[in-house]
N, C-alpha and C positions, 0 to 999 in steps of 0.2 A: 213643128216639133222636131225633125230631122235637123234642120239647120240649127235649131237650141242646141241641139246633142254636141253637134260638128264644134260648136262654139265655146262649148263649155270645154270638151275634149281640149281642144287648142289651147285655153285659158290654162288650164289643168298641164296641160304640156309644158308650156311656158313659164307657170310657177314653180314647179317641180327642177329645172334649169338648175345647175348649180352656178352659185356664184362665184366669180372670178377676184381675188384680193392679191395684192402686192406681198412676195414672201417677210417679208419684215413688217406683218400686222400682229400686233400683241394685243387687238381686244380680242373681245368675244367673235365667233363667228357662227353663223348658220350651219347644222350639220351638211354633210356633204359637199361643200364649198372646194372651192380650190384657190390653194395656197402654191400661187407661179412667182417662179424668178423671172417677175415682169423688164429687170436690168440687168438680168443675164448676168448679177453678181457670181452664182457659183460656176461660169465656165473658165476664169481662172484659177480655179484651185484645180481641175481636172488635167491629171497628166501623170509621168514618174514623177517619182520623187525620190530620192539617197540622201542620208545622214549615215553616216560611224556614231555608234554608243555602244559602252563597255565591252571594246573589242569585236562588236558586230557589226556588219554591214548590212542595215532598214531601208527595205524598198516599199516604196507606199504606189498603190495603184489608183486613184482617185478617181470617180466616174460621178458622173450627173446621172439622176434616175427623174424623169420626167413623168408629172400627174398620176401620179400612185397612189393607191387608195391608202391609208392608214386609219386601220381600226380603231385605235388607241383614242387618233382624237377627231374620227370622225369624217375626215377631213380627205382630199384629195392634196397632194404637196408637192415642189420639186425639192429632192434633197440630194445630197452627195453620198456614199457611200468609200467605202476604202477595204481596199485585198492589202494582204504586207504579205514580203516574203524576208529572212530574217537569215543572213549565213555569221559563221562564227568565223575569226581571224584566219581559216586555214582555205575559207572558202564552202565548208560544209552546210549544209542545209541543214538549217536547225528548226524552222517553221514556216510554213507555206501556207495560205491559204488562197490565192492567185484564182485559184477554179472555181471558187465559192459563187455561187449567185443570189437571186433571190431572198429565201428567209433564213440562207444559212449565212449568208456576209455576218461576220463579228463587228463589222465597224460601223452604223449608221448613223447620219445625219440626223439634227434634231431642228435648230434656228440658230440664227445670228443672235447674240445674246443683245437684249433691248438698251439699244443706243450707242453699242458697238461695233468695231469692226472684226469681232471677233465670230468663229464659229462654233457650234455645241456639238458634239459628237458621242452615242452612247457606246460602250465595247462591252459586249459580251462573250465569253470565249467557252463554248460545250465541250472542248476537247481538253481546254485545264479546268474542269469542276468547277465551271460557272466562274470563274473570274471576270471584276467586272469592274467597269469607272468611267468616267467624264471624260473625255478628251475636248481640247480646247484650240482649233486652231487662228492663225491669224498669219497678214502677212508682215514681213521686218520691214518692208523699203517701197519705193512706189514701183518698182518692175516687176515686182511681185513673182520674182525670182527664189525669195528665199522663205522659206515657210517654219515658222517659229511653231512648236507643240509641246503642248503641257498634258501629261495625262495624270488626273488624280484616279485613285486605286479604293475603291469603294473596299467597306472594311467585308474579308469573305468569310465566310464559315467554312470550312472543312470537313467534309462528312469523311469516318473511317474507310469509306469506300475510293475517296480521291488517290489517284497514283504514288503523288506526293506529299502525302497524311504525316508522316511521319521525317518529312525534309526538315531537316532546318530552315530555317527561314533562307540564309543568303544560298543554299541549294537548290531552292525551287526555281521551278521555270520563270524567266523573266523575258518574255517576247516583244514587251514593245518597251522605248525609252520615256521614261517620266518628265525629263524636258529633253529636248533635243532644236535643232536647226536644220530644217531639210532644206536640200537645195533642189529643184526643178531640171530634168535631167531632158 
């Protein structure tokens, strides 16, 4: 009877395992799973990054986050993440998030879009009233030097309460570029 117990335990050990799938699997998967960058695709997007848009100089921080749990889809993942830091024409520091970690990073990873060479990125921003959108990266060239970004701007609601409620539109804060070219620093 002891060794049934031993046995089952084991058995029970062993199914419980999560499973290991390639980051670019777009079925269904097993809860718990892990979703690895088995090709080490996201260790070239990791590093600086500078672009100039509309008089600013965008520093992008890019890092690899390895087998993290994600609530959302159950799942264990590697995704990338990204800090900006944002100066205007004179030099001044207009937005910094560099320090951020964990569940306060505004920029995280999502997948490679299915059958692309592209990346999915979600941005949420608590410090401009929820501003929020898609970012899209990818690289231009095969040195993978130069990093092409598109970020669309999910449409925001404005509660009376946001800083900037009452901006015009081309006043309000604008911290990251809707397309831009970064280059790898």
């Amino acid at each position: 009877m002891k060794n049934i117990i031993l046995i089952l335990l084991i058995l029970f050990t062993v199914s419980c395992k999560s499973q290991i799938y390639p980051l670019r699997t777009y079925t269904d998967i097993p809860d718990n799973s892990y979703l690895k960058d088995t090709n080490n695709e996201l260790n070239d997007y990791t590093g600086t990054w500078k672009t100039t848009w509309n008089n600013k100089t965008i520093y992008l921080n890019i890092s690899k986050v390895i087998n993290k749990y994600r609530s959302g889809l159950y799942s264990y993942l590697d995704y990338l993440i990204i800090n900006f830091k944002v100066l205007d024409a004179s030099g001044n520091l207009l937005f910094d998030n560099t320090n951020l970690t964990g569940d306060d990073v505004k920029i995280i990873g999502i997948n490679f879009k299915n059958g692309e060479e592209k990346y999915i990125l979600g941005y949420v921003d608590r410090d401009l009233c929820m501003r929020s959108g898609t970012i899209i990266i990818n690289f231009t060239d095969s040195t993978k030097t130069q990093l092409k970004w598109h970020y669309g701007e999910d449409e925001n609601w404005l509660e009376p309460d946001c800083f900037y409620y009452n901006y015009p539109p081309a006043q309000r804060p604008e911290p990251l570029p809707y397309d831009a070219v970064f280059t790898k620093q």
